[in-house]
C-alpha positions in Angstrom: 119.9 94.9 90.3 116.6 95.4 89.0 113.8 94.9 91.3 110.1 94.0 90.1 107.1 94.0 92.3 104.2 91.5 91.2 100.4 92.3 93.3 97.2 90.0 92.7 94.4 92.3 93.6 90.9 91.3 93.6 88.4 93.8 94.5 90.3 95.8 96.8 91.1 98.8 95.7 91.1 100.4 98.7 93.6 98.4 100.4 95.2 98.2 97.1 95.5 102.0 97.2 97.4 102.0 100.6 99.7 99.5 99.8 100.8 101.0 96.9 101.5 104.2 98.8 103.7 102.4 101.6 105.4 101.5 98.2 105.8 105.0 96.9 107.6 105.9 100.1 110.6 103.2 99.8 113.9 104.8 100.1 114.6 103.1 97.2 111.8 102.6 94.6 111.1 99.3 93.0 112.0 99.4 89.2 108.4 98.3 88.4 105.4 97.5 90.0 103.2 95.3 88.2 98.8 95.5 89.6 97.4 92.3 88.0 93.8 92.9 88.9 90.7 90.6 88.5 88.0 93.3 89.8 84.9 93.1 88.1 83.7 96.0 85.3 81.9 97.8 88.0 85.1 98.5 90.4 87.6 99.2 87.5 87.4 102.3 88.1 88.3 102.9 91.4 91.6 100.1 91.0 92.9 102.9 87.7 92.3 105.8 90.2 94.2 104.2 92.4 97.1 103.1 90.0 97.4 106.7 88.6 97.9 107.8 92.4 100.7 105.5 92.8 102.0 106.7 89.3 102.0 110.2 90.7 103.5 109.3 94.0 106.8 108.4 91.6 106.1 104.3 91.0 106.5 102.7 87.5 103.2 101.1 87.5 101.3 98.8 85.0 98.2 97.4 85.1 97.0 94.0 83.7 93.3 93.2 83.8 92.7 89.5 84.3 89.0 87.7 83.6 89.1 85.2 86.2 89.3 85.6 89.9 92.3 83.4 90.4 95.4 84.1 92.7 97.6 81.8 90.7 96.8 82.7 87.0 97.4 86.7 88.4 101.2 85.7 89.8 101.8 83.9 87.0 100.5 87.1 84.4 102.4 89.0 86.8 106.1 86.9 86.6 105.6 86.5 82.5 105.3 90.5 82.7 108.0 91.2 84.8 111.7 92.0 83.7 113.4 92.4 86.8 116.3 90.2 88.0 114.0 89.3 91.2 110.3 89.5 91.9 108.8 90.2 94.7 105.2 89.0 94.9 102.7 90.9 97.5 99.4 90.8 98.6 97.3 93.8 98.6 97.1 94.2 102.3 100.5 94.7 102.9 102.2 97.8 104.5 105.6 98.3 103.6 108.1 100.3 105.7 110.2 102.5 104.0 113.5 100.8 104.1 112.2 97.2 103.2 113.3 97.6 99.2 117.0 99.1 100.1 117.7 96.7 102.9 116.2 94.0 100.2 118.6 94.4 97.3 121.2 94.4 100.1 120.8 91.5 101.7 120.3 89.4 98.3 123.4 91.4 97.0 125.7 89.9 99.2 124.4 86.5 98.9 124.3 85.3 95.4 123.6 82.1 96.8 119.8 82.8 97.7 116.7 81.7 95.6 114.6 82.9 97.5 113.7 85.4 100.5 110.6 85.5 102.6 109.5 88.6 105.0 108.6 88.2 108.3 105.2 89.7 109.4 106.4 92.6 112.1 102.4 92.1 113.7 103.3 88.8 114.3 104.3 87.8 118.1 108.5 87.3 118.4 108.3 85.3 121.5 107.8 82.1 121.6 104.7 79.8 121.5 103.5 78.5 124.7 104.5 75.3 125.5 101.1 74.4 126.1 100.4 75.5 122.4 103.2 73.0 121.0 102.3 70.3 122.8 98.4 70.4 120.9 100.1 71.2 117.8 102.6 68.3 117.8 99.2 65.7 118.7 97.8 66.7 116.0 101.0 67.1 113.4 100.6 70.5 112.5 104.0 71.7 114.5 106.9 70.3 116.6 107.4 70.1 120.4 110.5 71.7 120.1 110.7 75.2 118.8 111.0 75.0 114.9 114.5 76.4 113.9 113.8 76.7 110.0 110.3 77.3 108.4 108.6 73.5 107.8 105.8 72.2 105.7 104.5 69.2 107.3 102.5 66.3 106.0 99.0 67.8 106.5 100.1 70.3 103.9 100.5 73.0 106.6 103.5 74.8 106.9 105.0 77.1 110.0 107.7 79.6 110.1 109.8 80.1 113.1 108.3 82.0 116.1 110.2 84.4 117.1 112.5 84.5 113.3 116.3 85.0 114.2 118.5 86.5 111.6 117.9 84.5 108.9 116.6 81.3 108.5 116.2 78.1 106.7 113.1 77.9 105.2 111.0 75.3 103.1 108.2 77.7 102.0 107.0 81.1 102.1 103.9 82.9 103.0 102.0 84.5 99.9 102.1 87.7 102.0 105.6 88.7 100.9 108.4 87.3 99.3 110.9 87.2 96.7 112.5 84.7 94.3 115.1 85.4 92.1 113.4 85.2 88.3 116.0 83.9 86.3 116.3 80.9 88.6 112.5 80.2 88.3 112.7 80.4 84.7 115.1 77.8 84.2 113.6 75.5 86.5 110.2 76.0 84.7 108.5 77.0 88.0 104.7 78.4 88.5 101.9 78.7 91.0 99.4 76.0 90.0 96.4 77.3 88.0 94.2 74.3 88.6 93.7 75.9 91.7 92.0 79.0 90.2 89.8 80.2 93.3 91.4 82.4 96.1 91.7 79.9 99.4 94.4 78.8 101.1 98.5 77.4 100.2 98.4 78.1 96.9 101.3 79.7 97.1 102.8 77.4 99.7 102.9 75.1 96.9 105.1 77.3 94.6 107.2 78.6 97.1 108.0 74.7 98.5 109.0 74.4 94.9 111.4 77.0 94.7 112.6 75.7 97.7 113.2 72.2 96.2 114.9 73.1 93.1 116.8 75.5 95.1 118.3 72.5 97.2 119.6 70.4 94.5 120.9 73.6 93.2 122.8 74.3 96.2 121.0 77.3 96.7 119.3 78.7 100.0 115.6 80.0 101.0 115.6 82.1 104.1 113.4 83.9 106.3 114.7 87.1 107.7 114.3 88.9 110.7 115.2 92.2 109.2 112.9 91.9 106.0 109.3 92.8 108.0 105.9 93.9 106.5 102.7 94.5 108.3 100.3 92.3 106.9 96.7 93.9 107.5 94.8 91.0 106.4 92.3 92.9 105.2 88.2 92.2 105.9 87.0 93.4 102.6 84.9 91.3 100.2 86.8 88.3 99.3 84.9 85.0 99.3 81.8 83.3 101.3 83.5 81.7 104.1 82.0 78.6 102.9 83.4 78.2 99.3 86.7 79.1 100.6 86.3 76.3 103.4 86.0 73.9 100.7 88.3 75.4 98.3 90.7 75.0 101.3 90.1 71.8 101.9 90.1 70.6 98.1 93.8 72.4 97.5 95.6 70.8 100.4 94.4 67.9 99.2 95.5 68.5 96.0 99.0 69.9 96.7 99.5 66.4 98.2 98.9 65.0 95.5 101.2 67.0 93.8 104.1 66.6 96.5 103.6 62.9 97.7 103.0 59.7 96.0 102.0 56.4 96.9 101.7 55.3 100.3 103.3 58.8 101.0 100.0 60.5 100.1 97.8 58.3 102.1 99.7 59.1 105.1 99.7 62.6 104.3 96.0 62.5 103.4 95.5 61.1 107.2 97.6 63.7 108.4 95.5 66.6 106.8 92.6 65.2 108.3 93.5 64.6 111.6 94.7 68.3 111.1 91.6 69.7 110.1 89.9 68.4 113.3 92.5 70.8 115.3 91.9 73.1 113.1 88.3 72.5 114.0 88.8 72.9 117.4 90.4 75.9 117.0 87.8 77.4 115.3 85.4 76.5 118.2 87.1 78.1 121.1 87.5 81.3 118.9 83.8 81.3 118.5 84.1 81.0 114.7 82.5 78.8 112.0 83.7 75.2 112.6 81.0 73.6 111.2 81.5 74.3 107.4 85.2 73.8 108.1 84.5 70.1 109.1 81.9 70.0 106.3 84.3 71.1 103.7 86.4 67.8 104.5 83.4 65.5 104.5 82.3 67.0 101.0 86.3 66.6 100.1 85.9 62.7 100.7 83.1 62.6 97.9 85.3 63.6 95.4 88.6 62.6 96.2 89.3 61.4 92.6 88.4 64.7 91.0 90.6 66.7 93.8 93.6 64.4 93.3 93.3 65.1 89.6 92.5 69.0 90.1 89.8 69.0 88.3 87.9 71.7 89.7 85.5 73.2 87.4 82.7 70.9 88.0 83.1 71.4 91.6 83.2 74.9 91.1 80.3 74.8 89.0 78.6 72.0 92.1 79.1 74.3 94.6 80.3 78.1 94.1 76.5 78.9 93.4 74.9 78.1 96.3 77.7 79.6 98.2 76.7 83.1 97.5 79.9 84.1 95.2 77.5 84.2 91.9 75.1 86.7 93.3 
């Protein structure tokens, strides 16, 4: 089986750097790694330093250079490129532990029947959430009461994995972190992360996995979540985006990936549902001592142009309010 690795990096090279090197030390290499960077002129630089490193460390690397700071236009440059009979798709913040690629190609070896296979995040707790904790999320629809026994994605365009993950499990999604989908099936089914959502935010790739997951189910193939498939996501604080424009953009793509996912009175209920969400998520926020109030904002802005986020027409919001955010400076 030929394995191919797909990374969207955007100007992080040095987290780039160390994930590639947690890559060099798999017990058994990828067959290619493919770094679809969107770094401005000015940090190109450091990214090829960083590639050459990896290439010297043993990795079959290419780099693609992309224009446009987009998460969804760099996965998709990235699965056009690739050749292998699955992809894995990574996020630049991502230690890998050395046996995740062998135990990998094993699992999916003796089950043919998978379309798709999500890690677990090993920094994530494995006991359960407090009941206290599922009772506020089940108010406000953004988990059960009862502990989830396959990964979800609700109505308000949220989705949850099982906590703790048991051997393998059903799931309806996957976290953009790490996973895996087997390319020949996403090629026939004419599968791709959306591109109208072109700025880095949130469940872009909830979308596309959710997808995968739906074709895969008329297919009578399976999407699982494994125990024994763990990365340490870093979740890196380098530069990114103002926490503003990515409030909004977060706001504007749940909106829009409910568009894409319900219809009729089915949106409007999940349109209600995303709202009532965001006021948990608000809430959230305000215990934690973080920014709440341009959370709430970005909802309130959201209503203003619901026709334009239903559509996905972005670039004029983009061009509204991506300025005064900081992100042109």
């Amino acid at each position: 089986m030929k394995l191919s690795v797909v990374i969207a990096s955007y100007r992080r090279a040095s987290s780039l750097g160390r994930t590639l090197a947690t890559i060099a030390t798999q017990r058994r290499l990828p067959d290619e790694v493919i770094v679809v960077d969107q770094s401005p002129a000015e940090e190109k630089t450091a990214v090829e330093a960083v590639v050459r490193t990896a290439a010297k460390a043993g990795l079959t690397v290419r780099l693609i250079w992309s224009e446009v700071p987009s998460s969804t236009q760099a996965r998709n440059l990235g699965l056009d490129s690739a050749t292998g009979d699955w992809v894995v798709f990574s996020d630049d913040d991502v230690d890998w532990p050395p046996s995740v690629t062998g135990d990998f190609v094993a699992k999916v070896g003796a089950a043919p029947e998978l379309a798709m296979l999500a890690a677990r995040d090993a920094r994530t707790s494995s006991r359960s959430r407090p009941v206290w904790r599922r009772i506020v999320s089940a108010m406000f629809l953004t988990n059960t009461l009862l502990p989830l026994r396959r990964g979800r994605v609700f109505a308000c365009m949220q989705a949850r994995y099982p906590q703790p993950i048991v051997g393998d499990m059903e799931t309806e999604w996957a976290t953009g972190y790490w996973f895996a989908v087997d390319r020949l099936f996403v090629t026939k089914n004419r599968l791709r992360f959306d591109e109208k959502m072109s700025r880095y935010a949130q469940a872009e790739d909830m979308l596309f996995s959710h997808q995968v997951y739906q074709a895969a189910r008329l297919a009578g193939r399976r999407c699982v979540v494994s125990e024994s498939i763990a990365v340490d996501h870093l979740v890196s604080q380098e530069w990114r985006e103002p926490d503003s424009f990515a409030d909004l953009c977060g706001a504007w793509n749940r909106i829009y990936i409910a568009s894409q996912l319900r219809t009729g009175v089915s949106f409007w209920l999940s349109l209600t549902s995303i709202y009532w969400a965001a006021v948990h998520q608000g809430l959230v926020r305000m215990a934690r001592g973080r920014g709440w109030v341009g959370h709430l904002r970005a909802y309130a802005i959201a209503v203003r142009h619901l026709g334009q986020i239903r559509a996905g027409r972005f670039e004029r919001l983009y061009a509204l309010y991506e300025k005064p955010s900081g992100l042109g400076t």
